[in-house]
Structure formats: structure tokens, C-alpha cells
PAKEVO-89023 format. One record per residue: x, y, z of N, C-alpha, C in turn; residue in one letter. Coordinates in pm, whole numbers, plus 50000, padded with zeros to 5 digits. Layout:
N
    nc1    nc2    nc3   cac1   cac2   cac3    cc1    cc2    cc3  resn
      X      Y      Z      X      Y      Z      X      Y      Z     A
...
***
This chain:
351
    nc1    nc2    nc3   cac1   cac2   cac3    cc1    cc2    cc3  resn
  44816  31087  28114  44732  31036  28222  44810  30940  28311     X
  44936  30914  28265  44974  30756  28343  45087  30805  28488     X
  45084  30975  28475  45176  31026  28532  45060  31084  28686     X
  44985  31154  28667  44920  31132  28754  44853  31039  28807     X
  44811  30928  28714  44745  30853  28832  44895  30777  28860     X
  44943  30755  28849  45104  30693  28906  45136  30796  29041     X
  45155  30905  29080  45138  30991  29123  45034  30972  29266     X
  44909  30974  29195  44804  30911  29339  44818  30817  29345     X
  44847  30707  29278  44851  30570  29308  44960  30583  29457     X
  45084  30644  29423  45212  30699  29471  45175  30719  29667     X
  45072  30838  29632  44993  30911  29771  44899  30804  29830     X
  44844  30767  29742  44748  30693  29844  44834  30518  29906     X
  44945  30513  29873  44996  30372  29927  45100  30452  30009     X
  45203  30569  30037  45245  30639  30117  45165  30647  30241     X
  45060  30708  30209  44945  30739  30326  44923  30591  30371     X
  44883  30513  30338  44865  30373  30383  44982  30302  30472     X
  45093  30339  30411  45214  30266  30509  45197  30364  30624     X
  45197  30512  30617  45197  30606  30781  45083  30541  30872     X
  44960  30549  30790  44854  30485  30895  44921  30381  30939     X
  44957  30260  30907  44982  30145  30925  45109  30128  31023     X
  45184  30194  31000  45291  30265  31098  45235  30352  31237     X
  45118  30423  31186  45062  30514  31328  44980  30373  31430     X
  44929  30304  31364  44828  30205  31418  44908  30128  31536     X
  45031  30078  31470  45121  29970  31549  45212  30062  31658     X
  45287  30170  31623  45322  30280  31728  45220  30330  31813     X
  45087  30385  31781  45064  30438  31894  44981  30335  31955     X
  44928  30245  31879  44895  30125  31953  44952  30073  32076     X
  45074  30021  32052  45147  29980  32139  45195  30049  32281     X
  45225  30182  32266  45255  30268  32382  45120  30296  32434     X
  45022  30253  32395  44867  30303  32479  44852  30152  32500     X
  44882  30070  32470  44884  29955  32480  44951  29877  32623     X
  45073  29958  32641  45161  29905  32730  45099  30010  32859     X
  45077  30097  32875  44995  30170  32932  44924  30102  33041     X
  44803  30070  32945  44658  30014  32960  44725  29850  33017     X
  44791  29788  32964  44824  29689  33029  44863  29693  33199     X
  44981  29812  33213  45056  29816  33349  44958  29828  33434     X
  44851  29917  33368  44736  29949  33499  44683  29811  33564     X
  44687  29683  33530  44625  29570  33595  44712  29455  33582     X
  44861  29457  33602  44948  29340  33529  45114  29412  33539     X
  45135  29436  33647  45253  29521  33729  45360  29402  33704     X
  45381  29386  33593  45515  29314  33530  45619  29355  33400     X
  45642  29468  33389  45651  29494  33264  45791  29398  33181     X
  45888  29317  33283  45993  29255  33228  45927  29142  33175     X
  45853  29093  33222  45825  28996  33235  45713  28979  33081     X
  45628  29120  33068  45576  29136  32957  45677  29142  32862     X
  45771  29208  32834  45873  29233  32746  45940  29103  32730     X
  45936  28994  32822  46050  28880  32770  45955  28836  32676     X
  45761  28794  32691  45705  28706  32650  45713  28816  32455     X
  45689  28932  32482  45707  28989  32299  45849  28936  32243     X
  45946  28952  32332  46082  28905  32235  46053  28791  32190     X
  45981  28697  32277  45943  28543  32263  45882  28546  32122     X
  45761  28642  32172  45662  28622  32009  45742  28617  31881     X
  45801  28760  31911  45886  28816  31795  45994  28702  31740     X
  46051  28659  31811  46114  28577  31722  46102  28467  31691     X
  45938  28404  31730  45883  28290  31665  45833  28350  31514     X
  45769  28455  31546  45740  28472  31394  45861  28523  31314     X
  45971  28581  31360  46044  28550  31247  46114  28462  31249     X
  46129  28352  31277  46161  28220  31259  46069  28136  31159     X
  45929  28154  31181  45854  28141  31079  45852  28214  30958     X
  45859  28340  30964  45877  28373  30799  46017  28378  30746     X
  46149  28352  30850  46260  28306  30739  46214  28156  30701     X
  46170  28067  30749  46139  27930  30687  46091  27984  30561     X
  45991  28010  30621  45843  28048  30470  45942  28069  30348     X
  45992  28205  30356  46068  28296  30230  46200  28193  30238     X
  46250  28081  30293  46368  28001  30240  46248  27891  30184     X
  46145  27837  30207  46045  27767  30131  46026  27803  29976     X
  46026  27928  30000  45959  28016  29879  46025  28040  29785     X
  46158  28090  29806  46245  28116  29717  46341  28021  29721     X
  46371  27954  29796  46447  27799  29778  46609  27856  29826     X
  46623  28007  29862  46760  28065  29888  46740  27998  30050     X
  46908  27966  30123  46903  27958  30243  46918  28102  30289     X
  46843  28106  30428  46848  28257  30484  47008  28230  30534     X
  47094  28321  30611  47214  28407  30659  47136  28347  30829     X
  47274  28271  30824  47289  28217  31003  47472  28197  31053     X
  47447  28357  31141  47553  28407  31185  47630  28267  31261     X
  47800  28270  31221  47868  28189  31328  47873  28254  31485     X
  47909  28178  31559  47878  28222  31736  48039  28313  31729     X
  48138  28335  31666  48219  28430  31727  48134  28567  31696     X
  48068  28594  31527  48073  28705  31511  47915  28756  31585     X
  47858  28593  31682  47672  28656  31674  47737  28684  31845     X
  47834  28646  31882  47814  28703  32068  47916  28850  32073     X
  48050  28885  31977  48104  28989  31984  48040  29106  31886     X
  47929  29097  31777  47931  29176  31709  47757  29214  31752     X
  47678  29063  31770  47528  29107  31747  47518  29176  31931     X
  47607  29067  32001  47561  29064  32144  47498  29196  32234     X
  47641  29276  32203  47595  29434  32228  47518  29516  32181     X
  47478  29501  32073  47330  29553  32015  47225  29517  32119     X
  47236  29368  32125  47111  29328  32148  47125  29367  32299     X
  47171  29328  32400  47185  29419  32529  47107  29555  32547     X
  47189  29626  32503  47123  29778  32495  46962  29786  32433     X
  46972  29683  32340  46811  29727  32312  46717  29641  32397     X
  46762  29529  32466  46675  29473  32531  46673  29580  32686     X
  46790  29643  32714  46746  29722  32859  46706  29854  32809     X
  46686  29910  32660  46586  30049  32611  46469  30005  32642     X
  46466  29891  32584  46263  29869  32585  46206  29812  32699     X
  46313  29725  32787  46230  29717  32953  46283  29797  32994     X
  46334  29938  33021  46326  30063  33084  46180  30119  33045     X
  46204  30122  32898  46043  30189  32861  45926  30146  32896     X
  45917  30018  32942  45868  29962  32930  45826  29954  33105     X
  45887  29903  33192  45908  29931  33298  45831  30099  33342     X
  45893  30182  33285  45865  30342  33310  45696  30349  33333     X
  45581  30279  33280  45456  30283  33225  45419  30275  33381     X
  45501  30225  33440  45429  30219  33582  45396  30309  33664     X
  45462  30422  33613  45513  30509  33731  45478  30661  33657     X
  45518  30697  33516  45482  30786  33433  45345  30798  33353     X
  45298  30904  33325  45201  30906  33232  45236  30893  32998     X
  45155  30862  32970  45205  30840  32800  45287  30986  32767     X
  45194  31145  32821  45247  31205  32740  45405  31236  32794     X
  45458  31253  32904  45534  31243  33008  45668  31125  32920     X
  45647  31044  32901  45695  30961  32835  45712  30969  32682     X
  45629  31011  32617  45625  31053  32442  45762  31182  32467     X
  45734  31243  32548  45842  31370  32527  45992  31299  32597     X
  45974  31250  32702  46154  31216  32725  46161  31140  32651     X
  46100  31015  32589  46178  30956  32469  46252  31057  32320     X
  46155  31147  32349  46194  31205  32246  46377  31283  32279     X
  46399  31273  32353  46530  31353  32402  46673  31251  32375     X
  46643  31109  32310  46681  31008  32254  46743  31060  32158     X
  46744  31148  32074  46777  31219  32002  46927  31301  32027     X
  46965  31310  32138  47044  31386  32194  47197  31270  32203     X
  47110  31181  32278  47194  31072  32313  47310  30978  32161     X
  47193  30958  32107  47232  30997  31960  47354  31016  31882     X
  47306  31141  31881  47375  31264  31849  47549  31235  31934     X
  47531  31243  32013  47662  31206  32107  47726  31052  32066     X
  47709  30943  32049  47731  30848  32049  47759  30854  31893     X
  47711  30881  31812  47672  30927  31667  47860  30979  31649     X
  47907  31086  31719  48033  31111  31724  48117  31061  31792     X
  48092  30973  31890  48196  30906  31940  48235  30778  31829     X
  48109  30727  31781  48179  30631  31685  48261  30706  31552     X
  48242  30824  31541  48257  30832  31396  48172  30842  31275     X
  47994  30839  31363  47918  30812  31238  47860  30931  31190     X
  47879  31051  31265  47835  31179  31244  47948  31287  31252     X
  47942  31382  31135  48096  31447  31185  48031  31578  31258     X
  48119  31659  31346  48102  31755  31421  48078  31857  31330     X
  47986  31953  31379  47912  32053  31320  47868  32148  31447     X
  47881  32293  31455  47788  32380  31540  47710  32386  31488     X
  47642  32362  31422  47503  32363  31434  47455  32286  31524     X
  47518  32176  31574  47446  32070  31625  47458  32142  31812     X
  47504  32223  31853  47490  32291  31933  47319  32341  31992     X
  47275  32415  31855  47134  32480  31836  47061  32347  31882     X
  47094  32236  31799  46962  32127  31815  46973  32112  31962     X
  47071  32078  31995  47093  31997  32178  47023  32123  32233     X
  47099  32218  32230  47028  32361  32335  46804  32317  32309     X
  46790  32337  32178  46624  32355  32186  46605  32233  32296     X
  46625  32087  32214  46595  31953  32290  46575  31968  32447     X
  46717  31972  32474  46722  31998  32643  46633  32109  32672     X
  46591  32191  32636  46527  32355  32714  46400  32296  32667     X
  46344  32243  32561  46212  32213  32513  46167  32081  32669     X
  46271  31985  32679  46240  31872  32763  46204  31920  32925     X
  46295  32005  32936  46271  32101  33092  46149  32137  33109     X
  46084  32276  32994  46000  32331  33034  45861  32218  33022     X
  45912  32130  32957  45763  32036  32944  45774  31968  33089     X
  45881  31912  33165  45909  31906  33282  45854  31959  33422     X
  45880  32119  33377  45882  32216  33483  45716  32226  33526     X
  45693  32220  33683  45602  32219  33725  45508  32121  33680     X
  45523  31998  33621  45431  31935  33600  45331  31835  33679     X
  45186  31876  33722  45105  31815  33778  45136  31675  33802     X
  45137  31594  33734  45186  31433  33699  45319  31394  33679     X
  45386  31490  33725  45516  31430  33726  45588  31334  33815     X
  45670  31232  33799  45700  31109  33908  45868  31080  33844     X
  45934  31125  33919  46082  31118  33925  46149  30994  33907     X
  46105  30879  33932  46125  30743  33942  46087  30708  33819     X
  45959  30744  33761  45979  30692  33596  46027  30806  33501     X
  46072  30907  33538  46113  30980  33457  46277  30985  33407     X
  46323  30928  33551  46499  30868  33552  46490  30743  33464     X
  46355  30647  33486  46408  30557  33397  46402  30562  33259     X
  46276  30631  33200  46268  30695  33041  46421  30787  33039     X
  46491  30871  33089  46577  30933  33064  46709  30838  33024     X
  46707  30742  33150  46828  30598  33113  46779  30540  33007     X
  46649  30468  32959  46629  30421  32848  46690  30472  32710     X
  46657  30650  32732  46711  30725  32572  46844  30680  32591     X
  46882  30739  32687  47075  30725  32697  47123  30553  32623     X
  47050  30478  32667  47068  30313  32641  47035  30333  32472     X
  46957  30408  32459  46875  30438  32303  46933  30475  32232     X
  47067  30591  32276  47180  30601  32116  47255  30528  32172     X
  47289  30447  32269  47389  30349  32229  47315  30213  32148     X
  47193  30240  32153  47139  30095  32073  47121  30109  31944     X
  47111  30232  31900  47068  30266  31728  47209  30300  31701     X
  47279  30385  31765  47446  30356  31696  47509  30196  31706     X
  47481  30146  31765  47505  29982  31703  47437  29921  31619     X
  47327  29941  31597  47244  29902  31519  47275  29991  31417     X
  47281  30089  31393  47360  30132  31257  47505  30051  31191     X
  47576  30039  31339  47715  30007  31248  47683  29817  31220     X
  47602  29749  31335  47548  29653  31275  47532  29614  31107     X
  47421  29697  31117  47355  29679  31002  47418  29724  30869     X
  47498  29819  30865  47592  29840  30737  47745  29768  30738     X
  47718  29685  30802  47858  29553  30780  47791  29460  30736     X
  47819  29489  30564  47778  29360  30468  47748  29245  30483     X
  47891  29238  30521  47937  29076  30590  47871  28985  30641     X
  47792  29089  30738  47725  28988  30835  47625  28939  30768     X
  47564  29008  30658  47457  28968  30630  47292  29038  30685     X
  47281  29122  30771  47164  29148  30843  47125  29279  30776     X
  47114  29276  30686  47017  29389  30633  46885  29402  30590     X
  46868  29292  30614  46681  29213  30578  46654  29216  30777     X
  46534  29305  30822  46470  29343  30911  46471  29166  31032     X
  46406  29095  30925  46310  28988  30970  46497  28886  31025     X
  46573  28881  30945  46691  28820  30985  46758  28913  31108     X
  46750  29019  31116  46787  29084  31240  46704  29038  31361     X
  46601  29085  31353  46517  29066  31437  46529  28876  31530     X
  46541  28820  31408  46569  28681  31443  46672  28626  31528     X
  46764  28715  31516  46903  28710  31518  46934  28800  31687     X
  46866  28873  31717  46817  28949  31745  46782  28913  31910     X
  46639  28857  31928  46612  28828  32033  46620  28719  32125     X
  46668  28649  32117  46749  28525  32169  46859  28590  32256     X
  46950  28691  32258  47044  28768  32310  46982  28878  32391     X
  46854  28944  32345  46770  29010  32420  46743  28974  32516     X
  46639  28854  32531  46615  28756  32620  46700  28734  32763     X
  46827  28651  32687  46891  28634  32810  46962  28791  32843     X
  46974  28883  32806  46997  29022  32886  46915  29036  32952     X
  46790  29028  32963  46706  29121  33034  46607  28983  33131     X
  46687  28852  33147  46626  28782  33246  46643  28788  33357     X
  46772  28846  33352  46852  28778  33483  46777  28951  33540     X
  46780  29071  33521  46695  29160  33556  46511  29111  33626     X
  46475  29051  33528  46353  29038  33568  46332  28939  33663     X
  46428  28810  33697  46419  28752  33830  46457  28856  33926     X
  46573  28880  33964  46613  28959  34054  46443  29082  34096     X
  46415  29135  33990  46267  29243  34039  46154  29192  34005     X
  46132  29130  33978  45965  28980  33900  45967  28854  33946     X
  46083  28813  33915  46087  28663  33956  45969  28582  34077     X
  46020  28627  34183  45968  28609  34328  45813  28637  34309     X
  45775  28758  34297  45624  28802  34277  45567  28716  34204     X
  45623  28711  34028  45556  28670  33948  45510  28504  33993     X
  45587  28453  34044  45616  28311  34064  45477  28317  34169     X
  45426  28393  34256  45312  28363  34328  45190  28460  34260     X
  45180  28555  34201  45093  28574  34189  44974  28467  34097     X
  44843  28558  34173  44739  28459  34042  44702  28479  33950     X
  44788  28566  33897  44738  28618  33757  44805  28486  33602     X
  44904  28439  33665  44946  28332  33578  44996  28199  33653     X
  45062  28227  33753  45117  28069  33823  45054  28027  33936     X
  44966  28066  33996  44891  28016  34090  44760  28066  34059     X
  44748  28097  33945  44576  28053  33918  44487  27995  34007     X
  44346  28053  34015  44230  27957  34081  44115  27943  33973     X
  44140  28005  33871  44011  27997  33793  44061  27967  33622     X
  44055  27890  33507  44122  27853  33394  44101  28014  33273     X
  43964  28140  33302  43938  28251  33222  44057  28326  33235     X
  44070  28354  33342  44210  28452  33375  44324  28439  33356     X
  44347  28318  33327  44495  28284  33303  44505  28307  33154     X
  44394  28263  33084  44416  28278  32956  44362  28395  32915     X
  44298  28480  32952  44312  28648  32955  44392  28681  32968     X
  44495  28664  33065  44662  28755  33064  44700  28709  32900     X
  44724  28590  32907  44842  28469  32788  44775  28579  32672     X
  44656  28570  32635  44598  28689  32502  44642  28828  32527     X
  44626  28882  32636  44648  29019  32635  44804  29071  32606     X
  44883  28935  32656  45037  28966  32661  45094  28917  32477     X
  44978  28831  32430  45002  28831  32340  44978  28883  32219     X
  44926  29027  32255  44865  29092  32128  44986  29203  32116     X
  45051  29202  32261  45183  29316  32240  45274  29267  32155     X
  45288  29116  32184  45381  29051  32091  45403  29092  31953     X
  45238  29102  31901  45189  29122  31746  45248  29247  31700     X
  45162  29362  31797  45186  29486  31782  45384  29539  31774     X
  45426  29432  31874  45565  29510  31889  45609  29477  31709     X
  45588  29331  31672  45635  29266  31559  45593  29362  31450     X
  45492  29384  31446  45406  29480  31338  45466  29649  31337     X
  45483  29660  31418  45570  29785  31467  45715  29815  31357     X
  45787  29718  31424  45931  29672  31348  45924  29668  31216     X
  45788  29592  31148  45799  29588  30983  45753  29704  30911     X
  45621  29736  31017  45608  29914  30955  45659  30017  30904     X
  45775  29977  31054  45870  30137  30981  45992  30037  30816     X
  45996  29974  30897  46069  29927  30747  46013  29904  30621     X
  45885  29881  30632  45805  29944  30483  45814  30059  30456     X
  45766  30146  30525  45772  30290  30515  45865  30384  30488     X
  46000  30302  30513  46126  30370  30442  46172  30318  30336     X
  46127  30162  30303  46165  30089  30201  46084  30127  30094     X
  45963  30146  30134  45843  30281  29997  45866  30373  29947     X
  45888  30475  30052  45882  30594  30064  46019  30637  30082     X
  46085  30696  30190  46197  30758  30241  46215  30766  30409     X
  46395  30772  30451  46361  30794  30560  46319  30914  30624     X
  46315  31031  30570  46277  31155  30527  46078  31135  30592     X
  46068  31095  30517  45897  31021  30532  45880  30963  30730     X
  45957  30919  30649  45985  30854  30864  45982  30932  30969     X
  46059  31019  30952  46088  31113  31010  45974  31221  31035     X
  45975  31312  30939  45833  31346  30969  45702  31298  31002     X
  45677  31186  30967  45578  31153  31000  45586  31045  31158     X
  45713  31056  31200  45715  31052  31327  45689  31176  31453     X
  45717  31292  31380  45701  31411  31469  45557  31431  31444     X
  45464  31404  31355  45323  31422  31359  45256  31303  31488     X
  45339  31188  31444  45250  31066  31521  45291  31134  31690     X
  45421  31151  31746  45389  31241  31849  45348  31327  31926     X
  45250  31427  31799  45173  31513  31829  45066  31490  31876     X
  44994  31353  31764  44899  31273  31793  44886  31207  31948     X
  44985  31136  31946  44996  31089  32050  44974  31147  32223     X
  45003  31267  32205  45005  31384  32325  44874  31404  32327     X
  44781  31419  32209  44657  31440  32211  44575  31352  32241     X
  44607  31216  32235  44544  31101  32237  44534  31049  32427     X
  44651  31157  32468  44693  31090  32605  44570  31177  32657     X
  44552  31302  32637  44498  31372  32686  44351  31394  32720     X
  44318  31319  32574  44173  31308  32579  44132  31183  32627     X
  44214  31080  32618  44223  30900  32663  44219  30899  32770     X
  44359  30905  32809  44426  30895  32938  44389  31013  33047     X
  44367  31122  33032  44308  31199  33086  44441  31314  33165     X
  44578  31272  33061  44747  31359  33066  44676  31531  33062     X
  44721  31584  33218  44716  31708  33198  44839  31761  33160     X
  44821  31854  33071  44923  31924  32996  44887  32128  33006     X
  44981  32180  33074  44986  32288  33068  45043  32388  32899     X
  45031  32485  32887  45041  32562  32843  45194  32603  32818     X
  45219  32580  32886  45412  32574  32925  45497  32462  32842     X
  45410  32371  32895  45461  32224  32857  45432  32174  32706     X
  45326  32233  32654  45311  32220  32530  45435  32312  32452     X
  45455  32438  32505  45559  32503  32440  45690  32406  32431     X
  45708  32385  32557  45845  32278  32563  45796  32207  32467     X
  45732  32106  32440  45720  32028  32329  45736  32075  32209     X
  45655  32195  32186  45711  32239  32046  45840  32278  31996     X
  45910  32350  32118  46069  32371  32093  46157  32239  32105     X
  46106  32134  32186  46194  32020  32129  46197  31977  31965     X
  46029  31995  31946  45991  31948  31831  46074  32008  31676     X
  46092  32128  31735  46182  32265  31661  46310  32158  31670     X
  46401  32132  31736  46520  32056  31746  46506  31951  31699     X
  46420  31884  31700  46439  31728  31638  46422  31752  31491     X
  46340  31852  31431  46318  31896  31297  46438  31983  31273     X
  46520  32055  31289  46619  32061  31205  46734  32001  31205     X
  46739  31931  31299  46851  31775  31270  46804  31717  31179     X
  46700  31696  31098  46702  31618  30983  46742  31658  30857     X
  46713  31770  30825  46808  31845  30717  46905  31756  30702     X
  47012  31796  30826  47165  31780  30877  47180  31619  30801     X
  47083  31499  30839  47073  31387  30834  47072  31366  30669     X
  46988  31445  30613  46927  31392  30495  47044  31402  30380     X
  47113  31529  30409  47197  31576  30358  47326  31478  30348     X
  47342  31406  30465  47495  31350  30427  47484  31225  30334     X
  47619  31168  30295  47593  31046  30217  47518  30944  30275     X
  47522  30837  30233  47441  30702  30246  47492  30638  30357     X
  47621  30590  30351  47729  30544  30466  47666  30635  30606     X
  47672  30754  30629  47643  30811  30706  47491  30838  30783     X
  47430  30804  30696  47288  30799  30730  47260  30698  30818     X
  47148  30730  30921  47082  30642  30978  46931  30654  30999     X
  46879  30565  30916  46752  30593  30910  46647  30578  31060     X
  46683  30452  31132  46630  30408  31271  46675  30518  31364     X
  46742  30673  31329  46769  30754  31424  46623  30846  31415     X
  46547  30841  31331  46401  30908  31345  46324  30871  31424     X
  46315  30771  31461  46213  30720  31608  46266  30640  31691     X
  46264  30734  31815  46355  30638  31915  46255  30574  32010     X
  46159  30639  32020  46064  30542  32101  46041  30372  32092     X
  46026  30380  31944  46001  30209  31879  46086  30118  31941     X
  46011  30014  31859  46080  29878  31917  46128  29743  31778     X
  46127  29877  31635  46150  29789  31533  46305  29799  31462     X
  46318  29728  31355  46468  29735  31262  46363  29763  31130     X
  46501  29802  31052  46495  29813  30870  46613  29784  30804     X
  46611  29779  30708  46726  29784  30670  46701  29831  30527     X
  46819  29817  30422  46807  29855  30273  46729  29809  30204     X
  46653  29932  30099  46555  29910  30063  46579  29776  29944     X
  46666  29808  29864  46707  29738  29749  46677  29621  29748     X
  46719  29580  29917  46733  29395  29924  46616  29353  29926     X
  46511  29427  30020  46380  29415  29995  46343  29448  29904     X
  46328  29506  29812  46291  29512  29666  46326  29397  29596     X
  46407  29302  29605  46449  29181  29494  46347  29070  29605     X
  46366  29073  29734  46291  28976  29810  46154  28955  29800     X
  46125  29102  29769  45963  29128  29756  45886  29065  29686     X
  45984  29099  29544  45932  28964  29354  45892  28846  29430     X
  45940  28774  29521  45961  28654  29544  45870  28626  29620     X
  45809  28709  29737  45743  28654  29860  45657  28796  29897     X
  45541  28837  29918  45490  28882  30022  45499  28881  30162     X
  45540  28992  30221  45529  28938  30379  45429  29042  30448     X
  45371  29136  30369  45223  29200  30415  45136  29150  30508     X
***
């Protein structure tokens, strides 16, 4: 008896991390959405989540150095501006591209070119060295690209201006997860615990993506009345909540998937990222009111065909070689090894 219910015990806390993972992903991209429609700032939204984000993990490395009495890992400034710096760059101009894009594109429009992140990848993946060359990997690029076109081709809602910038975002997107891979598997540094990345993390984000948002926000933001020239005290603090629930969501996002591989597998991730996209297309459609042709759904499925047999390819190689954060490129979270979180876990809850 102790094998099956170990077993469902097994399924039903698997299933619990995907929900919990679907909630904060598709949350957030319907989230950022629904925001742009009344609040035409998206840098400016994106500086205040890095903000959130790394108050709370500033607060829970205290907590868990409270808790367990270990000091957390605080990088010296040669190795946090030449080693973290460029990570953090690229991922701070992935997610205000994406982020940015909401203005101009529709969700499902956007669910599919992120998905072409994959490609970018893939390329960068071999320029470092972290993937070795294979024809097969020919087949995947051919579906990807021909799947991304025909979802493209002729589309009612299509807008060229956010579709260049979701396309620059992916491109920014394997150069940000191939650093963040080679990041994160240099011992040394120490950053294999999510919440110390993350920490580590956005402070460098920040100042990348300010000097952007004066130059295109600055000026506006500085007069509008939605926050600095206020006439009424409800509205101001309606934005400050609304901007601050992305904060939550982006944060909640980030630890999700790193439960979910630290549980389960990145295998798990993976697939159950190509479902939450499916979802997601459906969600635009019936929500948002994303017309989607008949055509375009095919394109989706033949990308979908390409992104699914690159994982084989993935699952298959050693450990060194793996990258688990190459299963969802849309997000806006880290993970790291399960192990370390497994000894951290005894010690502290961070549920």
C-alpha cells in the first residue's frame, strides 16, 4: 500500500506545482496585457517589478540567514559587474521588449513569437559550446521558423512594430538563458539558489533598462496624472497596487518554475510549458477576443512539433550540458539545482 499511495501522493503535489506555475505564467502575460490597455508605460512598469523582486529577495535571504544562522553568498564587484553584469543586461532588455511589445501586439501574437526563442537558443547554445552540433537540429529550426510564418501569414491583428520587438526580445532571450546557464553552473560564484540570483540579479537590471526608459518614459511619465501630477489621492494609489501585484506575480513566477523542476523534472517543465501555451492561445481568444485563423493554428502546431522534439535532444545529454531555463522562454524567472534546495528546504520553508 505505501507504494501507491506514495505514488498519488507523488501526482497530486506534481499537479499542484503545474497549476501553481500555470497561475503565475499565464497570470502575468494577461496581466501585462490588461495593464498596457490603461497605463502606456511598460519600462517604467518593469523597473517598479525588478524593484519588488528584489526587495523580497532581500527579505527572504535575511529570513533563511536568520533561520539557519548560514551567511548567504555576496558576490565581490570584479566578479558581480564582469560575470553577473551581462546576464543581467540581456534579461533586463528581454523582458522590457516583452514587455513593451503588449502595446502594440495581441497575447496570442506574442505567446507564438516568444516561442521562436527557442531558435535563438539553439544558436547561441553553439556558439558558446553548450550544445554540440547535430542535423537534427536542422528539422527543429526548419518546423519553428515555417510554424512562426504561417501563424504570421495573413494575420487579421497583426502589427509589425510589436512583432519586431517580441522577435528582438527572443534574440536578447538566448543570449540571456545562455548566460544564465553558464552563470549558474560556475560553482564559484555561488548562485545556484534562485532567490540569491535573483537578488543579485536586479540591481544591474535596473540600471540597464533606466537609462532606456528616460530617454522613451521619462518626459511623459514625469507629467502624466496617473502618478506625478495627480489631482485626486484614489488613483494614484490604484496605479502603486496594480503595478504592484506584477511585482508579486513576476516574483511568484521565478519560484514556480524552480519548484517545479526542483520536484519534479525539467522534462516536467517543459511539457507542461507547451500545454500552458496552448492554454494560453485559448484564453486569448475567448478573453481577449485574439482572432486566430485556421492557418495560424496549424503554424502553431508545427512550431509546437519543433519545440517538442528538441527536448528529447535536451534530456538526453549529460547534466553539464543541460539547461533547464531553455523550456520557457517567455518567463521572467531563475532555478537552479535541485540538491541545494533540497538541504535548504530541512531548514526553511519558502512556500
Amino acid at each position: 500500500m505505501a507504494c501507491p499511495v506514495q505514488f498519488l501522493c507523488r501526482g497530486i503535489r506534481t499537479i499542484g506545482l503545474v497549476l501553481l506555475y500555470y497561475v503565475f505564467s499565464i497570470g502575468i502575460t494577461f496581466y501585462n496585457k490588461w495593464l498596457m490597455k490603461g497605463f502606456h508605460y511598460p519600462l517604467f512598469m518593469t523597473l517598479v517589478h525588478l524593484t519588488i523582486i528584489f526587495c523580497i529577495s532581500a527579505f527572504t535571504r535575511r529570513a533563511m540567514q536568520f533561520w539557519t544562522g548560514k551567511p548567504r553568498i555576496v558576490m565581490n564587484w570584479s566578479d558581480y559587474l564582469y560575470k553577473v553584469a551581462p546576464t543581467a543586461f540581456a534579461t533586463a532588455l528581454d523582458i522590457g521588449l516583452s514587455n513593451w511589445s503588449f502595446l502594440f501586439i495581441t497575447i496570442s501574437l506574442y505567446t507564438m513569437t516568444k516561442s521562436s526563442a527557442v531558435l535563438f537558443i539553439l544558436f547561441f547554445s553553439l556558439v558558446f559550446k553548450l550544445e554540440e552540433p547535430n542535423p537534427f537540429l536542422i528539422l527543429v529550426v526548419l518546423l519553428i521558423a515555417s510554424g512562426l510564418f504561417m501563424f504570421t501569414f495573413k494575420s487579421t491583428q497583426f502589427n509589425l512594430e510589436g512583432f519586431i520587438m517580441v522577435l528582438l526580445a527572443s534574440f536578447i532571450g538566448g543570449i540571456r538563458w545562455t548566460l544564465t546557464q553558464v552563470l549558474m553552473q560556475k560553482a564559484e560564484l555561488g548562485l545556484q539558489n534562485p532567490i540569491d540570483t535573483m537578488y543579485h540579479l536586479q540591481p544591474l537590471m535596473f540600471l540597464g533598462l533606466f537609462p532606456l526608459f528616460l530617454y522613451n518614459e521619462g518626459l511623459s511619465l514625469s507629467s502624466s496624472e496617473k502618478l506625478f501630477r495627480v489631482t485626486e489621492f484614489s488613483p494614484f494609489v490604484y496605479s502603486l497596487c496594480t503595478l504592484s501585484i506584477g511585482g508579486l506575480l513576476a516574483f511568484g513566477l521565478g519560484f514556480s518554475e524552480f519548484l517545479l523542476v526542483s520536484r519534479t523534472s525539467s522534462l516536467t517543465l517543459s511539457i507542461s510549458g507547451i500545454f500552458k501555451e496552448v492554454c494560453t492561445l485559448l484564453l486569448a481568444t475567448k478573453l481577449m477576443g485574439d482572432q486566430i485563423s485556421a492557418l495560424n493554428w496549424l503554424g502553431f502546431a508545427v512550431c509546437l512539433c519543433g519545440i517538442s522534439l528538441h527536448e528529447p535532444m535536451l534530456n538526453s545529454k549529460s547534466p553539464e550540458l543541460e539547461l533547464p531555463l531553455l523550456r520557457q522562454k517567455g518567463d521572467e524567472g531563475e532555478e537552479s539545482a535541485a540538491d541545494e534546495y533540497d538541504d535548504e528546504e530541512q531548514e526553511i520553508t519558502l512556500h
